[in-house]
Every structure is written in structure tokens, then in C-alpha cells.
C-alpha positions as CSV (number, residue, x, y, z in Angstrom):
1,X,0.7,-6.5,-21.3
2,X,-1.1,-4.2,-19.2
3,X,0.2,-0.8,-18.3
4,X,-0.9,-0.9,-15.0
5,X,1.2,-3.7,-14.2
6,X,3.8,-2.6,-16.1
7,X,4.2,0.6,-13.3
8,X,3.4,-2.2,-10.9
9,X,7.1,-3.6,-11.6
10,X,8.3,-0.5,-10.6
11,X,7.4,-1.5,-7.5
12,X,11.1,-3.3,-7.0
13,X,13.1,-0.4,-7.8
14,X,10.8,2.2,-5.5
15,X,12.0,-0.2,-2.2
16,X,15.2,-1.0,-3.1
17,X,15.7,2.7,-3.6
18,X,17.2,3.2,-7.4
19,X,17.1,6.3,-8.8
20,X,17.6,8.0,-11.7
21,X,21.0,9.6,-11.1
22,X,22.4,6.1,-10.1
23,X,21.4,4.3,-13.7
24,X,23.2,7.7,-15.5
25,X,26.6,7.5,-13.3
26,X,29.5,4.9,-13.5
27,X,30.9,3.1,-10.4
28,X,29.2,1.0,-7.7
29,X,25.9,3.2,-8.3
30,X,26.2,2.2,-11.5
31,X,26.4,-1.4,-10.6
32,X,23.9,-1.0,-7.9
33,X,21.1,-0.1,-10.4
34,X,21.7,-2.7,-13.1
35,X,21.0,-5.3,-10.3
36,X,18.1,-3.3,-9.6
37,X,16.7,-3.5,-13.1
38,X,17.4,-7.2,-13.2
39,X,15.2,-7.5,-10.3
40,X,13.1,-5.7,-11.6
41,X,12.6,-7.9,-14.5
42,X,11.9,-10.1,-12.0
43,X,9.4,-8.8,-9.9
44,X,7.6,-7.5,-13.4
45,X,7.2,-11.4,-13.7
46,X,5.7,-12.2,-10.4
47,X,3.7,-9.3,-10.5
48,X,2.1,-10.6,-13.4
49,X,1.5,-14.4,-11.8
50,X,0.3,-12.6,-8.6
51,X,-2.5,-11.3,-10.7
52,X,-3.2,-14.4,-12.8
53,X,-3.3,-16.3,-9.6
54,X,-6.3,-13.8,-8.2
55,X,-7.6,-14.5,-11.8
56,X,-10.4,-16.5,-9.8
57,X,-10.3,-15.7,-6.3
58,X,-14.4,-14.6,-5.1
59,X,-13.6,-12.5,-3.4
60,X,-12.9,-10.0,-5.7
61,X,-16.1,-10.8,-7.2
62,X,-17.4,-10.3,-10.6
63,X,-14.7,-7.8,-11.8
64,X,-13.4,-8.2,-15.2
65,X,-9.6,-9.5,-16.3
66,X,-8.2,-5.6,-16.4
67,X,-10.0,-5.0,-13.1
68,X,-8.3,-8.1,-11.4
69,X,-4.8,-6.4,-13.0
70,X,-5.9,-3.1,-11.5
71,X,-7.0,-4.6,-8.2
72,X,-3.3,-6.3,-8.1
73,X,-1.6,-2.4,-8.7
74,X,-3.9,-1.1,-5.5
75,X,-2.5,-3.7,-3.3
76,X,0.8,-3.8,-4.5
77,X,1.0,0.0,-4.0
78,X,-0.8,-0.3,-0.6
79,X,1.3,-2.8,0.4
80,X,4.2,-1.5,-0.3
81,X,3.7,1.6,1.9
82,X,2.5,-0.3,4.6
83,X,5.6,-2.6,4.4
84,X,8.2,0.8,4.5
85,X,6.0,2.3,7.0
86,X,7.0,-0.7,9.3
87,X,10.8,-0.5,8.4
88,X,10.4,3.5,9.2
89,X,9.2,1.6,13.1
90,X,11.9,-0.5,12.6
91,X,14.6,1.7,11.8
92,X,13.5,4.0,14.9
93,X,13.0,1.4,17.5
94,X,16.2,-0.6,16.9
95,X,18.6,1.8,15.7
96,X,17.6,4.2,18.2
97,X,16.8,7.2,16.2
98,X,15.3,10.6,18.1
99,X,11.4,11.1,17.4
100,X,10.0,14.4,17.2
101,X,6.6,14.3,17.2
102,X,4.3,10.9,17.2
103,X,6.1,7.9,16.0
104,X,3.1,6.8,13.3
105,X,3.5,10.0,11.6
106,X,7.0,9.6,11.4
107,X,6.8,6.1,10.4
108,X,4.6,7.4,7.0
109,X,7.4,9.9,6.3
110,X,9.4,7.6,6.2
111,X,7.9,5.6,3.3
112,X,6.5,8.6,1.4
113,X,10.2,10.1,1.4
114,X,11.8,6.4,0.4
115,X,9.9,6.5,-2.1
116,X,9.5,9.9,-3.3
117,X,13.2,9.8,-3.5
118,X,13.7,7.3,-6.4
119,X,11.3,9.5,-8.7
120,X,10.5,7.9,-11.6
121,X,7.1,6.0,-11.2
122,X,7.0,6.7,-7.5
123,X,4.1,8.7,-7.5
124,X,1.9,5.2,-8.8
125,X,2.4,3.7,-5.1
126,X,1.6,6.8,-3.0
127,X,-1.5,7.8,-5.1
128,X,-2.6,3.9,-4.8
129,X,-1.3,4.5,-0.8
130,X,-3.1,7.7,-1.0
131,X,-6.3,6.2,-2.6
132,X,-6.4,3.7,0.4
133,X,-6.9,5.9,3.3
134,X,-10.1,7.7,1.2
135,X,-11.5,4.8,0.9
136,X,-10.8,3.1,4.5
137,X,-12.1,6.2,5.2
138,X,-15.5,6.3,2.9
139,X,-15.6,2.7,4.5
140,X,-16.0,3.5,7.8
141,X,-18.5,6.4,7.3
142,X,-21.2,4.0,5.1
143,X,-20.4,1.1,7.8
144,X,-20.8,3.2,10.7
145,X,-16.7,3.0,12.2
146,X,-16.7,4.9,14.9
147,X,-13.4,7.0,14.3
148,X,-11.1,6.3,17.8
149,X,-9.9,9.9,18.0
150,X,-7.7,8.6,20.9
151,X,-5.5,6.5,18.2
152,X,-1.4,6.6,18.1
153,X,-2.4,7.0,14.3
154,X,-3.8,10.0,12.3
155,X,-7.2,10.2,10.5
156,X,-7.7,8.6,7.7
157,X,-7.9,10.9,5.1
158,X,-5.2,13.0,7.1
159,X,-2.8,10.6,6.5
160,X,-3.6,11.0,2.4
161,X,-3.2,14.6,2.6
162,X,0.2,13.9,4.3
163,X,1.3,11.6,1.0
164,X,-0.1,14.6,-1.4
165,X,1.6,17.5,0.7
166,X,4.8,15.4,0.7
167,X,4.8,14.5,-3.2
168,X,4.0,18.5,-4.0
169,X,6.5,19.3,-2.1
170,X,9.1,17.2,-3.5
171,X,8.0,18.3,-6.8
172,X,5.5,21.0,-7.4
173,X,5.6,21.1,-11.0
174,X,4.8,17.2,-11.5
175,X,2.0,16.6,-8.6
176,X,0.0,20.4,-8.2
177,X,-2.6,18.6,-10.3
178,X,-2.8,16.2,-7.8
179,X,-2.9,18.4,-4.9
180,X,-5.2,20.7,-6.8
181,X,-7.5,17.2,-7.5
182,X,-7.4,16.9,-4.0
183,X,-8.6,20.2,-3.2
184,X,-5.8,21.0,-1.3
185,X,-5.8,24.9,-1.2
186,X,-2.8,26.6,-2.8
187,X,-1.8,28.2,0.3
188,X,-1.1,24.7,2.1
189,X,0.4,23.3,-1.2
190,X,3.5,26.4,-0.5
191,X,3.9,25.2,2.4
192,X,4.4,21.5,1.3
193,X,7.8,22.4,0.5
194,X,8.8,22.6,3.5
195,X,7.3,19.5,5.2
196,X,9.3,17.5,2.1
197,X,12.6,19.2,2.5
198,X,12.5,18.8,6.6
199,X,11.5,15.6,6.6
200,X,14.2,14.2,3.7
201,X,17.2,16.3,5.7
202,X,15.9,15.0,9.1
203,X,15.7,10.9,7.6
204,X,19.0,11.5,6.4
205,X,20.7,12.5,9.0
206,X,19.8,10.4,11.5
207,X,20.0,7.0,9.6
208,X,23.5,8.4,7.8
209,X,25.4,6.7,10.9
210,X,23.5,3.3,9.9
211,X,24.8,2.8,6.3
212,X,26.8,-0.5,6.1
213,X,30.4,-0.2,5.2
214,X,31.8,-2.4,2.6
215,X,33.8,-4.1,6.0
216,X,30.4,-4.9,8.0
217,X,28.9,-7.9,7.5
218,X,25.6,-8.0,6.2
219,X,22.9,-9.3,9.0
220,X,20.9,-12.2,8.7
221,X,17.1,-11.7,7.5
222,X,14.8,-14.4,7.5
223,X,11.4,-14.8,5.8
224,X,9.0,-17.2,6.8
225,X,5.7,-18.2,4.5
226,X,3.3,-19.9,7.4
227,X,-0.1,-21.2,7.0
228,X,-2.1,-19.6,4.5
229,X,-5.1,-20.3,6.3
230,X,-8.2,-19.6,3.6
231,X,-6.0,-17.4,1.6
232,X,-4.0,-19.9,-0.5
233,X,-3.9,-17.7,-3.5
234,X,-3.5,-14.2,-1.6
235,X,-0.4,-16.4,-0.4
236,X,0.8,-17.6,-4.0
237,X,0.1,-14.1,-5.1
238,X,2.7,-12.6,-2.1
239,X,5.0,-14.9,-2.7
240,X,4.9,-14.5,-6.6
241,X,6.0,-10.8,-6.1
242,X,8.7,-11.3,-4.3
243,X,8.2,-8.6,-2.5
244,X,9.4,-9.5,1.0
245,X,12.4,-10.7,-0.5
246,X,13.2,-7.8,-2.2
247,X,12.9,-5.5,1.0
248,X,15.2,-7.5,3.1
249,X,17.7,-8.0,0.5
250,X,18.0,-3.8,0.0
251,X,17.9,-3.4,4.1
252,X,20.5,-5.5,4.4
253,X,23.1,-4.3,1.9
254,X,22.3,-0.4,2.7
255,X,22.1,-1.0,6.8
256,X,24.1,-1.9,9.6
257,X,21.7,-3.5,11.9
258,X,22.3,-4.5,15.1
259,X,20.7,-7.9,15.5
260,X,18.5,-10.3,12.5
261,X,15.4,-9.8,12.2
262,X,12.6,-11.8,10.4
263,X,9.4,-11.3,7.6
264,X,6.9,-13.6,8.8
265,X,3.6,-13.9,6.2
266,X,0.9,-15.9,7.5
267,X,-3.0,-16.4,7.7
268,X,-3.9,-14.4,11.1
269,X,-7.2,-14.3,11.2
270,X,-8.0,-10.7,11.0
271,X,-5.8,-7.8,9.0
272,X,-2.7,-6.9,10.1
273,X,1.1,-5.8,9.0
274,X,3.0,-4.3,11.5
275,X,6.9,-4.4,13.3
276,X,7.3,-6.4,16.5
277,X,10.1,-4.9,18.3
278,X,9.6,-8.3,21.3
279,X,10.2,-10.5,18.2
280,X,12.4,-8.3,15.9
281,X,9.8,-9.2,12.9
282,X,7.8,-7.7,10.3
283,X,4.2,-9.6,10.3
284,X,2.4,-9.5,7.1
285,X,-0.9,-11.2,7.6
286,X,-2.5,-12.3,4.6
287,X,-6.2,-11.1,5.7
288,X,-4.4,-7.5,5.1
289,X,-3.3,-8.1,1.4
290,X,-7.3,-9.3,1.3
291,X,-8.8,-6.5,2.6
292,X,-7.2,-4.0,0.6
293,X,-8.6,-6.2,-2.5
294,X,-11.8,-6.0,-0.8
295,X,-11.7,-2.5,-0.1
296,X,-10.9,-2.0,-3.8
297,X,-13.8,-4.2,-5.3
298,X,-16.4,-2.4,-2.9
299,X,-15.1,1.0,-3.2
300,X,-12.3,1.6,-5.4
301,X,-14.2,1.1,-9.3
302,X,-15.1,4.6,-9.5
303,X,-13.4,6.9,-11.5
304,X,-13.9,9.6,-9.1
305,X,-13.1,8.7,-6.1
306,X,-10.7,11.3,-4.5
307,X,-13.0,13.8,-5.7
308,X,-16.2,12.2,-4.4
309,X,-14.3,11.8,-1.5
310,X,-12.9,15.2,-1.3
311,X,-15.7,16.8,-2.4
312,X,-18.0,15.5,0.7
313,X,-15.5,16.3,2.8
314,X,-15.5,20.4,2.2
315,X,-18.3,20.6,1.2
316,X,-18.2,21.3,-2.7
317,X,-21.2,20.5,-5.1
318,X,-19.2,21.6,-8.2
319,X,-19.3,19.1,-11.3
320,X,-16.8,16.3,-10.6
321,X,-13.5,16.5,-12.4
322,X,-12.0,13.4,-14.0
323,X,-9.8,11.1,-11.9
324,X,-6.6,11.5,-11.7
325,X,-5.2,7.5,-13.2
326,X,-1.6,6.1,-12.5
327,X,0.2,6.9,-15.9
């Protein structure tokens, strides 16, 4: 069984937000992580028919049977940001929470904190997350994007740095190769600790009055699989995760929210994921879990890619180091 998608099952445990000290204390914590490990076991499963599903989709193209497996891990990971980003818009918009600053950036704090927060193999879906915006960003610059410096979002490779300064924050001693990798200078990576321990304090506190009580009912969440369009196996392969079950089962038991909401997957016609507040729903088009396959086949097979990326970026014509690989 492949390693990769071995980590991959992590994947489960990183959204419904296990960690560590809850598998080593007794009580409903306890409790609370042994049903996370079953669905892990789970989700380990679908992972693993998501990625034999894909085993002949074109357009990956030619890549080999461990690529495919890889290919699976860089979507997983991406999608998994991009589906907690969302729940950070969700959270804010319908439970009313203050915004400091722009809501986007917020909304990826959000997910690197969730996640960063569960340690363990946490730091496999923000390096794939991470990974993404270089090479959306390497994308653009060979197809000649023109970078809308008016956008509600930040830069590209500005939002990877944000991931990187967030995990060497949370834990300098496991991700300053990472940073370092990155090129991040050592002066920035001090101050990392501060973004990470502002940003957890600040999420805490302002979705503490939000945690359900064992007295409040948990509120409906429906998921929808629609029309896969000309993505029937991206669809299989979503649905074989498990995925958005898995997030709407956590949000439910940890939140109080005020009305149901939905996860609607479905063939759009161009990429997309985001949170309609109009519609109270999470859409997850499947052209998005496509693209970020594409984005891997065309861009994603080197070994070096956050330094090549990196490098052209600052300016640095020293010999590339290798890669930093999900463990």
C-alpha cells in the first residue's frame, strides 16, 4: 500500500479535528477519537477507490500507477483546504463573527489553524495546499494570467507563504526546513510565531460561544451528488472519499448553527468551490477536483518545485536543493 495514500487517510482525522492529546486521555475525548480512527479506516478505504477509479481517467495523461496515487494525495490535500477555507466563510457569515482585516485571508487561517491544530500528519495537506498556490501561480506566468491585483484574494504564492509562516509558527522545530526550503528569511520565520499564536487565540474565542452543548440539537446538513457532467469518475472518486460527509458530520456535532445548510457536488462547467451565504451551501464543482489534477500532471512532476518556484521569484541561481516530500 502506498505511503502517500496512507498520509492521505489522515485526511479524516485533520477535518474532523482529532488530536493527539484526545487518543491519550479517557472520557468523551477519548470516545471522540476512537470514532475518529474508525472513520478513518474508512476514509483510508475510499481514498484508495478514489485513486483506482482515476486509474484511467485522460486526463491525467500518461502518468504511471504511483503518479495517479500521488496525483490523488495533491487533490485530496488541496481539496481539503479549499473545503475548510469555505467553512472559515461559513462560520463568519452565519455565526456572525467580527473580521479584522479581509475576509479571504481570514478564511485561510482558518483552515491552516484547523488543521495545524490536530498535528500529527497535518503538515501533508498544507504542503500539498502550499504546493498549489506555486503552481497556480507558475501557471499563470507560462500562460500569460494577467494577476487581478484588485482581487478580495491574496497572491498566489502569498497565500503559500501564509500556510509556511503559519506551520513554523505553530512549530518551529518540525517545519524551519520547510520555511528555510522556501526561502523564507529567518527574520520573517521569528515572527511566524506570532501570526500562529494570534490567529489560534483569535479562532478560539470568537467561535467558543458556537460549540454545541450536549442539550442542542444537532442541525440538519444535507449533501447532494448532482450531475456529473463529463466527470463521472472525478464524481465516483469524491464520493469514494467521503469526504463531504465527513465535514458535515464533525460541524455538526462540534457547532451550534443557526439554520441547515447543504454540500452540493455537481458538474458546473468551469472550477469552482466556494460558500453561498443566499443558499446556505457549500458548492464543490467537480471541474475544481479536475483542475487541481490537471495542474498537478502539467506542473506538479518535478521534484523541485518550491524551489524552482522560489528560486525565480528572489532571484537565486544557487544549485537547487532537493524537494521537500510528504513523509
Amino acid at each position: 500500500m502506498s505511503t502517500r495514500i496512507l498520509t492521505a487517510s489522515a485526511l479524516i482525522l485533520l477535518l474532523a479535528g482529532a488530536g493527539p492529546a484526545a487518543a491519550q486521555s479517557g472520557g468523551p475525548d477519548a470516545a471522540e477519537a476512537a470514532r475518529n480512527q474508525a472513520r478513518a479506516a474508512k476514509f483510508h478505504a475510499g481514498v484508495d477507490k478514489a485513486a483506482d477509479l482515476l486509474e484511467n481517467d485522460p486526463r491525467l495523461g500518461k502518468l504511471t500507477h504511483e503518479q495517479r496515487r500521488e496525483a490523488v494525495q495533491f487533490v485530496s490535500g488541496n481539496l481539503a483546504f479549499a473545503l475548510l477555507h469555505e467553512m472559515g466563510h461559513a462560520h463568519i457569515q452565519e455565526m456572525g463573527l467580527p473580521v479584522l482585516g479581509r475576509e479571504e485571508d481570514a478564511a485561510d487561517t482558518f483552515a491552516a489553524v484547523r488543521l495545524l491544530k490536530v498535528g500529527g500528519f497535518a503538515h501533508d495537506v498544507l504542503i500539498a495546499a502550499a504546493k498549489g498556490w506555486f503552481l497556480a501561480a507558475e501557471r499563470d506566468e507560462k500562460e500569460s494570467t494577467r494577476v487581478p491585483f484588485y482581487d478580495e484574494h491574496g497572491f498566489d504564492r502569498q497565500r503559500a507563504y501564509n500556510i509556511i509562516c503559519l506551520m513554523v509558527g505553530s512549530d518551529p522545530d518540525t517545519f524551519a526546513d520547510l520555511a528555510d526550503h522556501a526561502k523564507m528569511p529567518q527574520e520573517r520565520q521569528e515572527t511566524c510565531a506570532g501570526d500562529y499564536s494570534n490567529a489560534e487565540w483569535s479562532w478560539e474565542q470568537v467561535l467558543r460561544p458556537h460549540v454545541r452543548t450536549a442539550d442542542q440539537p444537532r442541525q440538519k446538513v444535507t449533501i447532494v451528488y448532482g450531475p456529473a457532467g463529463g466527470y463521472p469518475d472525478v464524481a465516483a472518486a469524491l464520493r469514494a472519499t467521503g469526504m463531504l460527509e465527513i465535514l458535515a458530520e464533525h460541524e455538526t456535532e462540534r457547532y451550534a448553527w443557526r439554520r441547515p445548510f447543504k454540500f452540493e457536488a455537481r458538474s458546473c462547467g468551469q472550477p469552482d468551490l466556494h460558500w453561498d451565504l443566499s443558499t446556505q451551501q457549500v458548492l464543490v464543482c467537480y471541474e475544481m477536483a479536475a483542475d487541481f489534477g490537471q495542474l498537478f500532471r502539467d506542473y506538479g512532476l518535478t521534484n523541485d518545485v518550491f524551489k524552482a518556484q522560489l528560486s525565480r521569484e528572489r532571484g537565486d541561481c544557487s544549485p537547487a536543493r532537493p524537494a521537500i516530500k510528504p513523509k
